[in-house]
N, C-alpha and C positions, 0 to 999 in steps of 0.2 A: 410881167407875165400876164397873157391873156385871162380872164375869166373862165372861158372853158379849159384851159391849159391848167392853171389852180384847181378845178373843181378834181379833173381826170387825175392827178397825185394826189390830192386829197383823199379821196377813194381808195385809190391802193394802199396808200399806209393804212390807213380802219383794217380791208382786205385782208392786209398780211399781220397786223394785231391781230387780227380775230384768228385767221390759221394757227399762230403761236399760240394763243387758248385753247383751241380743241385740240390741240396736237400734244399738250401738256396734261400730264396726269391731274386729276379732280382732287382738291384738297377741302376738308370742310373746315368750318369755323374752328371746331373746337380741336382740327390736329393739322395746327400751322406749320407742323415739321415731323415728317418719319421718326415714330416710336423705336426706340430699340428692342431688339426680341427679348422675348419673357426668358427672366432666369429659371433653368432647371433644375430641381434638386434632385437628386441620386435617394431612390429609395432610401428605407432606413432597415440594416440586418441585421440581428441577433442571435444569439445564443440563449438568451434566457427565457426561460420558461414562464414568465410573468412582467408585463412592461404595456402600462399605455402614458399615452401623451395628450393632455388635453390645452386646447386655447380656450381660454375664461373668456377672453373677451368675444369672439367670434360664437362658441359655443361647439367648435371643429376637433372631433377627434381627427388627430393628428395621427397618430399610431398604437395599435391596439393588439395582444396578442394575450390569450387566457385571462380576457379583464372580465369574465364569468366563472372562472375557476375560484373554489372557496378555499382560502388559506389562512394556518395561523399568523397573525401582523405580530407577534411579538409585542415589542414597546411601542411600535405603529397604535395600538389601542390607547395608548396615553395622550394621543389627538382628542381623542372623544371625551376623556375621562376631562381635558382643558376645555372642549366645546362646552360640559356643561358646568362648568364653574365658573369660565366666563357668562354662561346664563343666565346664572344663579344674581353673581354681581350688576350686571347689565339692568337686572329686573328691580334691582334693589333689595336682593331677599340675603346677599351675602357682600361683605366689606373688605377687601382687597388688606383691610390693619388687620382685621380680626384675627387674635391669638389663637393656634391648636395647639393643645397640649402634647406632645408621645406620650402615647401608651404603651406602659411598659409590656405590653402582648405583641402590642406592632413592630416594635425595638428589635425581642427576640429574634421575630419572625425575620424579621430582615437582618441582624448581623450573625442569625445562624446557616444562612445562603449563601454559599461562597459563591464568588462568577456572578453573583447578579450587580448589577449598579447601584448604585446608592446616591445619596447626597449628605451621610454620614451623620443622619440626627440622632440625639441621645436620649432613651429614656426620661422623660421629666422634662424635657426643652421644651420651651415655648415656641412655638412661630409661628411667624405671618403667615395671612394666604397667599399674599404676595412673594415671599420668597419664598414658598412650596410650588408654587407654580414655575418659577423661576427655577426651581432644581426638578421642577418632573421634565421639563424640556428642553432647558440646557442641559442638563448628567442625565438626562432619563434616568429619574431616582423612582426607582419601585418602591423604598420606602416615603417617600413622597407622596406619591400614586394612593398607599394605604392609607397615611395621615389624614390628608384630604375628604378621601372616602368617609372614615371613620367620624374625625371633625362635623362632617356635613350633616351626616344620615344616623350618628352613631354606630353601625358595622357598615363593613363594605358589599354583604349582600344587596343590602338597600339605596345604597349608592349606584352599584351597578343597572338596578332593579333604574334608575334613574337613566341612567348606557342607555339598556335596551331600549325605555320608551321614546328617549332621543333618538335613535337612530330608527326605528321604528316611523316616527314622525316625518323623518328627514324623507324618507323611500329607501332609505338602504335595507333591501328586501333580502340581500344574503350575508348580511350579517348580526352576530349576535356575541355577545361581551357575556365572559364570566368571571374577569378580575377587571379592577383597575388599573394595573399595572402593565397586562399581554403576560406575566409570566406564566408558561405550560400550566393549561390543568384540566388534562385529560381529554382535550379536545373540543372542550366547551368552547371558547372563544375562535370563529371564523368571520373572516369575511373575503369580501375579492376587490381586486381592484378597480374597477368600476364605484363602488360601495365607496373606499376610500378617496375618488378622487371628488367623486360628491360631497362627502366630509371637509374635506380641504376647501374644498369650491364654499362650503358655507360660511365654514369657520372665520376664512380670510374676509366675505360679505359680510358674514351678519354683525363680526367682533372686528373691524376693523382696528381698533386701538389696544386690542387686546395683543391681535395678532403682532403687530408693530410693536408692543413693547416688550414680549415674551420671546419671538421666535428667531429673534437674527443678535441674540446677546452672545459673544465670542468666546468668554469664558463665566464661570462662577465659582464663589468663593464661598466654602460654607464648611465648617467645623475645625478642629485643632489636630494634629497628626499627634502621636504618638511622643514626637518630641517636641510639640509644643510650638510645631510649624502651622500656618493656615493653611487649609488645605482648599489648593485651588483645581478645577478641573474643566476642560476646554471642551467646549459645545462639541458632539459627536456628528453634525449634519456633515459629510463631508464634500457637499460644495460650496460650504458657507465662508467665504474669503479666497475661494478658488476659483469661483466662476462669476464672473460678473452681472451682478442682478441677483445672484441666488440671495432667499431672505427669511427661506424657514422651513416650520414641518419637521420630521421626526425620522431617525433610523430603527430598526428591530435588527433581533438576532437573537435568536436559539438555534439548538440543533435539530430541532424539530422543524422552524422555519427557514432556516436558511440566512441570507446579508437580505436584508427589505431596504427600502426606500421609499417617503412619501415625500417629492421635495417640489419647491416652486420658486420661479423666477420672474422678476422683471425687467425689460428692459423695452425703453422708446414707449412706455403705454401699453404696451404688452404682456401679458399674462399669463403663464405656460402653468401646468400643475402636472407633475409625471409619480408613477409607480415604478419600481423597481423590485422582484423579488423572486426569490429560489438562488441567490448565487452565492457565489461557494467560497468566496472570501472578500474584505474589505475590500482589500483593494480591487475585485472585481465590482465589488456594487459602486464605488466611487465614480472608477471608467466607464461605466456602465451610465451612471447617472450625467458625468458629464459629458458624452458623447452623444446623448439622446437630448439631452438639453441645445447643443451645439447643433443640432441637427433642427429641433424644431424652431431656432432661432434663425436660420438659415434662411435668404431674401428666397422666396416662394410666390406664387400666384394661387386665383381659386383653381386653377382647372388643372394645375400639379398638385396641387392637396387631393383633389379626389381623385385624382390618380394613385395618391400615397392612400386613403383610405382603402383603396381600391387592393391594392398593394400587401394592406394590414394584413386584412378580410384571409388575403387567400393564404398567406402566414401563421394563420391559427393552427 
C-alpha cells in the first residue's frame, strides 16, 4: 500500500472514532455506569395523636405530628428519673453496689396501689442501686422509682427537685416531673415529645454503658411469690425481641395518658429514636411502634425525607 493510500485510511478510522465519541452520551469519571433511580418511600400515615421519628445520627426529623403537644408520659418519666442516676454514678457521687434500704412508708405506698407496677420490694430489704435500676426499666417498678429517690435525696420531693433541674439543663422547655415514677398527680408531671426524644437522644450519648447495660435486658427476677416461687417478669418494651435492632427505653400507661412509647433502634450504624403516645391499647402502641420503626428504616434518599418532613408538617 502506497503512503498516501495508508495516510487517507488512517484518517478515516481517527474520523469515524471520534464520530462514535460525540455521538455517545458524556459519562464522567466518577459515574462509570447509569445509577439506578432513587428508591421511594410512601409517606408515613397515622391515626395517632402523638408520634415523632427522629435519626440521631443525621439529626433528620423523620416524622413529626403533636411533638409540641404536652402530655402526661406516665412511666416514660422513669427515663429521666435513670438519666440522673446514671449522673450521679458517672460523676462519682453514687456506686452502682451501694445498698437502699425500703422504707417502710415507701413499702406501703406501693403495695397499697393496685394496677401499678412494681418490682415487689419488701419493707426492710436491702438493695442495690444496680438492681433498682434494673427493676425501674425492666418492670417499670414505681416502687423502685421511690426507693431510689428516697435512697438518693432522702424524700422524693428532692430527688425530683433534681428531674427538673436536669431537664431544665437539657432544654427540655415543656417539661416538668412531679414524681419519680410518672404515676398521676394531678397534672403536675408533663411533657411532649419533642422533650422526650431529646432525653433519649442524651441518655443513649451521654450514658452510653449505662444505656447498654440497663435498657435491652429481656426479663428480671426479683422477690418470692406467695408460694415461694421467684418472681420473674418480662421487660415491657414491646419491640424489644420483635423488631430487629430495637434496644431500649421505656413504655407508659394510665388512663390519664393513654399506651406511650419512647423506644430506639439500631440497625447498619443507624440510629432511629421514636415517640408514640395517646393509644388506646397495647396492642395498638406495639403496631404502632413497629410500623413506624419499619418505615423509618426503610432504604430512603435526602430529597424523600424532605419530602416526608414535608409531609409531617402538613399532618399536624
Amino acid at each position: 500500500m502506497t503512503k498516501p493510500a495508508l495516510f487517507l485510511r488512517t484518517g478515516a478510522i481517527l474520523l469515524s472514532g471520534l464520530a462514535l465519541v460525540l455521538s455517545s452520551p458524556a459519562i464522567s469519571a466518577g459515574e462509570a455506569r447509569p445509577k439506578s433511580a432513587p428508591v421511594v418511600r410512601a409517606p408515613y400515615e397515622t391515626d395517632a395523636p402523638i408520634v415523632m421519628l427522629k435519626d440521631l445520627d443525621s439529626g433528620r426529623i423523620l416524622f413529626s405530628r403533636g411533638a409540641d403537644k404536652r402530655f402526661a408520659p406516665a412511666s416514660m418519666a422513669k427515663v429521666m428519673t435513670a438519666y440522673v442516676v446514671l449522673d450521679l454514678i458517672e460523676k462519682g457521687k453514687l456506686s452502682r453496689d451501694k445498698l437502699i434500704t425500703v422504707e417502710d412508708a415507701t413499702w406501703k405506698k406501693w403495695s397499697a396501689r393496685r394496677g401499678g407496677s412494681t418490682m415487689f420490694l419488701r419493707a426492710g430489704e436491702k438493695v442495690s442501686v444496680d438492681d433498682l435500676i434494673k427493676g425501674l426499666i425492666t418492670v417499670s417498678g414505681n416502687d423502685a422509682a421511690s426507693v431510689l429517690a428516697v435512697g438518693i435525696d432522702g424524700n422524693e420531693d428532692a430527688f425530683v427537685h433534681r428531674m427538673n433541674e436536669m431537664a431544665a439543663e437539657m432544654g427540655m422547655t415543656s417539661s416538668r416531673f412531679g414524681t419519680a415514677s410518672g404515676w398521676p398527680d394531678g397534672g403536675i408531671t408533663k411533657v411532649s415529645a419533642g422533650d422526650m426524644v431529646l432525653l433519649a437522644s442524651r441518655l443513649i450519648r451521654d450514658h452510653p454503658d449505662g444505656y447498654a447495660r440497663y435498657f435491652s435486658i429481656p426479663k428480671f427476677q426479683h422477690g418470692i411469690s406467695p408460694d415461694g416461687q421467684p418472681i420473674v417478669q418480662a421487660n415491657r418494651n414491646p419491640i424489644l425481641g420483635r423488631f430487629a435492632g430495637a434496644d431500649g427505653l421505656k413504655t407508659g400507661h394510665t388512663s390519664e395518658a393513654g399506651y406511650c412509647f419512647l423506644g430506639s433502634a439500631k440497625r447498619d450504624g443507624r440510629r432511629l429514636v421514636m415517640v408514640v403516645a395517646g393509644l388506646s391499647s397495647a396492642k395498638a402502641r406495639r403496631d404502632e411502634a413497629e410500623r413506624l420503626m419499619n418505615w423509618g428504616f426503610a432504604p430512603t434518599n435526602t430529597s424523600v425525607a424532605a419530602k416526608g418532613r414535608a409531609s409531617a408538617a402538613a399532618a399536624r
